[in-house]
Backbone bond lengths (Angstrom), bond angles and torsions (degrees), N, CA, C in turn:
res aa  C-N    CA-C-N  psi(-1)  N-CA   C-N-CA  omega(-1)  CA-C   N-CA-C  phi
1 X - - - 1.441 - - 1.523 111.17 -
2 X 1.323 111.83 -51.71 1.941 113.14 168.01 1.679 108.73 -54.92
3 X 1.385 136.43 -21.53 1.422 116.44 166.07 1.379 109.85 -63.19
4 X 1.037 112.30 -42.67 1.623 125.17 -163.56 1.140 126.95 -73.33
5 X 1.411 112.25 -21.25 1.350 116.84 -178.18 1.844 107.70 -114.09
6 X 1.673 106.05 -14.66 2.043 118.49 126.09 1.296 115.43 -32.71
7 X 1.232 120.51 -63.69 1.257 127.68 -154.60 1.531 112.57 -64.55
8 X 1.711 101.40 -52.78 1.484 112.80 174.89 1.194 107.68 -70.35
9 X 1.464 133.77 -40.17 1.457 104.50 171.02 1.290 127.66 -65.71
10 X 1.466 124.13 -30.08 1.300 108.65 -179.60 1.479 124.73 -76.70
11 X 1.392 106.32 -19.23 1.812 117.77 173.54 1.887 99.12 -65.21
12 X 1.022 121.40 -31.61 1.237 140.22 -162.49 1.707 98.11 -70.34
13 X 1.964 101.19 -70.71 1.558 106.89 170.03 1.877 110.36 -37.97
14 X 1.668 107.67 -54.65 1.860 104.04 170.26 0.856 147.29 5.66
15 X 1.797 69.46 -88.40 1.807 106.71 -174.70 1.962 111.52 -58.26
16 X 1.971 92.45 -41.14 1.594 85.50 -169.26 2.043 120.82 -69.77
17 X 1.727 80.24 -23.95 1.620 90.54 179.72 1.935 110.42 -55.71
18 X 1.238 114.07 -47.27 1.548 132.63 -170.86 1.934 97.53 -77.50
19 X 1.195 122.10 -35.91 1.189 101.64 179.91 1.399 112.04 -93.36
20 X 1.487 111.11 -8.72 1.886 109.29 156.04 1.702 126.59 -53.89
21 X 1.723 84.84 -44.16 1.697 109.35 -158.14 2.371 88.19 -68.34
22 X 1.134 103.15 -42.62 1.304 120.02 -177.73 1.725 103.19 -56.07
23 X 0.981 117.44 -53.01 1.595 124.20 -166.01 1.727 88.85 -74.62
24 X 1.407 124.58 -56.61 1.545 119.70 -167.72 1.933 111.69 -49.22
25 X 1.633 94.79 -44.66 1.477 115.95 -176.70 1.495 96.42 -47.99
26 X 1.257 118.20 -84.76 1.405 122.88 167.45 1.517 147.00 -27.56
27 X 1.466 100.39 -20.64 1.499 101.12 178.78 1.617 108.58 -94.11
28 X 1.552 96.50 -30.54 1.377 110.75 175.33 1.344 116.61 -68.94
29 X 1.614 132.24 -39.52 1.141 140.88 143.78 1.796 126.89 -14.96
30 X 1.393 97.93 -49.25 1.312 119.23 -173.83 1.669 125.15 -90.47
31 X 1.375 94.76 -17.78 1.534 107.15 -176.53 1.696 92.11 -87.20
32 X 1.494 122.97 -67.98 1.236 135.53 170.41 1.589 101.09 -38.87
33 X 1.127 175.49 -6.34 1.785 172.47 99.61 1.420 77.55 -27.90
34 X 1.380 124.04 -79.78 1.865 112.82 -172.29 1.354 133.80 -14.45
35 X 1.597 107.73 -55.10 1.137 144.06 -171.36 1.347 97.19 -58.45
36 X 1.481 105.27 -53.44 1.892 103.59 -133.75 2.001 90.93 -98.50
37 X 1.298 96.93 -12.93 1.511 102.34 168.98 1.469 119.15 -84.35
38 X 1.269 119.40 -22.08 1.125 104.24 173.23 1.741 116.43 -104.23
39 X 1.641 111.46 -4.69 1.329 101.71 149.03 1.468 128.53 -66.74
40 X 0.876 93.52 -39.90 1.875 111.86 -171.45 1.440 99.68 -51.55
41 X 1.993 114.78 -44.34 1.429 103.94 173.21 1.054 119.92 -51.22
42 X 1.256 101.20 -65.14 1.703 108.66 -168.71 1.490 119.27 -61.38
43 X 1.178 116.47 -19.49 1.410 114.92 174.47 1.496 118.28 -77.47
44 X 1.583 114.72 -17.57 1.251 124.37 168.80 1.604 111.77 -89.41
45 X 1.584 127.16 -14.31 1.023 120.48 171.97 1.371 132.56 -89.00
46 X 2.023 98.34 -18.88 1.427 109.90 172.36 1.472 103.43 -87.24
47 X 1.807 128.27 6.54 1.245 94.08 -175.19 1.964 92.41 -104.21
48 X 1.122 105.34 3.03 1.806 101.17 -179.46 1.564 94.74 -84.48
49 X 1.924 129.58 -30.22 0.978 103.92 -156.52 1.828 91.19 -87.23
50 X 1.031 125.15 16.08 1.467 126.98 174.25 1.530 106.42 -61.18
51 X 1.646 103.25 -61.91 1.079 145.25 -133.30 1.591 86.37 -81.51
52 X 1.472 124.91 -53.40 1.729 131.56 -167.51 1.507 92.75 -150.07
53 X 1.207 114.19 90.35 1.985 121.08 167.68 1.114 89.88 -55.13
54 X 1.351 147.96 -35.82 1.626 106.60 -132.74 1.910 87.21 -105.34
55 X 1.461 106.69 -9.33 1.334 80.34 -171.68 2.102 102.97 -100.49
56 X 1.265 127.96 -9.96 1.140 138.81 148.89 1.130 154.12 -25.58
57 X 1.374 102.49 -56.82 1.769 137.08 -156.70 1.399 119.13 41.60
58 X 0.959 98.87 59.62 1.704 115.86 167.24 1.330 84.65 53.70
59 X 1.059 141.31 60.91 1.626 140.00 129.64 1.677 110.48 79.51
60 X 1.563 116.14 26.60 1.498 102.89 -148.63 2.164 58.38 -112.19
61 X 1.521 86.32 176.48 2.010 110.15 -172.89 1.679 91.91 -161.62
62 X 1.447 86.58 132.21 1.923 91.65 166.52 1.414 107.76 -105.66
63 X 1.329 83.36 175.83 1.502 112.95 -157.83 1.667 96.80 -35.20
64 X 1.638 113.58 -63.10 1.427 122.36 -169.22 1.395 128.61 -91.72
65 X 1.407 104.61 14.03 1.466 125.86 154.39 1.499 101.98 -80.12
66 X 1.252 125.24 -54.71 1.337 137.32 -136.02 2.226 85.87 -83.82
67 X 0.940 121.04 -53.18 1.545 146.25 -161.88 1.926 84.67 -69.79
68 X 1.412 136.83 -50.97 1.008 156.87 161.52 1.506 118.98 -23.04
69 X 1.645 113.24 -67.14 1.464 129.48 177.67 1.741 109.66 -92.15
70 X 1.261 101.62 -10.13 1.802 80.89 -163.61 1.959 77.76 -120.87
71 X 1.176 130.74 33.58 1.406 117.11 168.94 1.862 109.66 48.27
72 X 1.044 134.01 10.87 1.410 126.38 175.86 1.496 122.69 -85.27
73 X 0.938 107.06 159.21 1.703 110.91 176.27 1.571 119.82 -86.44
74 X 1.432 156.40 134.36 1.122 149.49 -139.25 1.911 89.56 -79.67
75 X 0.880 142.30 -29.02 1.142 125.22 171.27 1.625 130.48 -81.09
76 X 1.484 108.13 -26.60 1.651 118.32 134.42 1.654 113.86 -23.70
77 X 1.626 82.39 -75.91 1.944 95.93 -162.04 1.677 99.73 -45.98
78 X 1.510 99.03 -48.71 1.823 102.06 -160.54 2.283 86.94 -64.63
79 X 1.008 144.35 -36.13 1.421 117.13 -149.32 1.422 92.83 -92.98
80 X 1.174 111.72 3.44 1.827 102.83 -160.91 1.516 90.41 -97.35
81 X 1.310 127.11 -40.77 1.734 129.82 -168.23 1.767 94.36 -81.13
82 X 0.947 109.47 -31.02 1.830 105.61 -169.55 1.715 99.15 -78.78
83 X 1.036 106.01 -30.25 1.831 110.90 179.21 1.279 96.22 -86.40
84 X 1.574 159.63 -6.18 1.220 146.87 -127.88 1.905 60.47 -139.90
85 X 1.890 97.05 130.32 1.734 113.14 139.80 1.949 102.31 -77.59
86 X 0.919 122.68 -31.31 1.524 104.19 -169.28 1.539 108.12 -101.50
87 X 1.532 129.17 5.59 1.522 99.61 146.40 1.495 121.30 -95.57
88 X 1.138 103.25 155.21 1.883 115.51 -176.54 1.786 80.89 -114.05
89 X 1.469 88.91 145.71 1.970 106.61 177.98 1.537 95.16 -144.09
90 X 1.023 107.96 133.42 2.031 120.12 154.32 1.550 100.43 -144.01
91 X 1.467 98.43 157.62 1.482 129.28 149.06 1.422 116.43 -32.98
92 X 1.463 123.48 120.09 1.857 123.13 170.80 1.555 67.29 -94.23
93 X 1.507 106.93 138.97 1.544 121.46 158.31 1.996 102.73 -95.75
94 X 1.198 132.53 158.97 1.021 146.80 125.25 1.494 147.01 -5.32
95 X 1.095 146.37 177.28 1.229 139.69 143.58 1.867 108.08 -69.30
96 X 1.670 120.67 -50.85 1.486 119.13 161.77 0.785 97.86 -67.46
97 X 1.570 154.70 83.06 1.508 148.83 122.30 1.255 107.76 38.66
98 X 1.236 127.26 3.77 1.822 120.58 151.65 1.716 108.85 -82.80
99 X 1.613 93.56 153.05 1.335 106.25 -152.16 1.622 88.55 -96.02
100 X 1.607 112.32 138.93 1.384 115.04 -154.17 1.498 93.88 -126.56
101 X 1.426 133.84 -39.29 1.797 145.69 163.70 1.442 111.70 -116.33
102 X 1.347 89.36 147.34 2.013 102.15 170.43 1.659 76.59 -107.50
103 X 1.583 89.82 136.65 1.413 124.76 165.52 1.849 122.08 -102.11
104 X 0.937 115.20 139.34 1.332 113.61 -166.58 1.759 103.20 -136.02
105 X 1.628 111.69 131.98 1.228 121.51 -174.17 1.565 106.16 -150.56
106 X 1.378 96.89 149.39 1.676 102.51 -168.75 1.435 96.06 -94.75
107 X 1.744 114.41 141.92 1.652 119.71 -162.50 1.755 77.04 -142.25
108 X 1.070 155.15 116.25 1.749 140.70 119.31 1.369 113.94 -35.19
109 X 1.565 120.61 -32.75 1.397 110.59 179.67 1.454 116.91 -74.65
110 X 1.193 111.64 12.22 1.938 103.03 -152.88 1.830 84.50 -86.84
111 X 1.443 82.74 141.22 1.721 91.76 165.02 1.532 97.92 -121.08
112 X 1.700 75.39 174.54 2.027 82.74 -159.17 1.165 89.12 -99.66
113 X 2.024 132.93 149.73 0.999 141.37 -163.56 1.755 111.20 -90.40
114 X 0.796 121.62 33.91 1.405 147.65 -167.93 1.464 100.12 -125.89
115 X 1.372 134.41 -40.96 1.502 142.29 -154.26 1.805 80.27 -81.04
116 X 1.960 73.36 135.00 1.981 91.94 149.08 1.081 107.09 -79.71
């Protein structure tokens, strides 16, 4: 009876290790689709605002535009551009020079401020 109830615990220890390794696989899975969806927007929006600036705005999308078309949640939107080397984000400030939208624009050149 003590092998057996060995046995189930350690299939038990297993199972939980593989359905961790499964949940990590997956979240990471899902953030990365995040990522590549909200480049893909913006890279399709900076290439129309190439195409006609005036009707575009130079390719930049806020926060609740961006949360709007791609179905994400503002903390989605915010991990997917902060993990993305090719979105660039700043503050639209105001008329009071307080910052009122994060603006978001697709850059390929952007390096990450971490880089030598």
């Amino acid at each position: 009876m003590g092998d057996f109830i060995g046995t189930i615990a350690n299939l038990g220890s297993i199972a939980t290790g593989v359905v961790a390794v499964w949940a990590w696989v997956s979240f990471k899975c899902q953030a990365r689709g995040r990522r590549a969806r909200l480049e893909d927007y913006l890279k399709q929006v900076m290439d129309e605002a190439q195409r006609d600036p005036r009707q575009s705005g130079e390719g930049m999308r806020s926060l609740f535009h961006l949360m709007a078309h791609l179905y994400m949640t503002e903390s989605q939107v915010y991990e997917a551009a902060f993990a993305s080397n090719k979105v660039k984000s700043w503050p639209r400030t105001g008329e009071d020079g307080v910052a009122e939208r994060v603006m978001f624009q697709y850059n390929p050149s952007r390096r990450s401020v971490f880089a030598a």
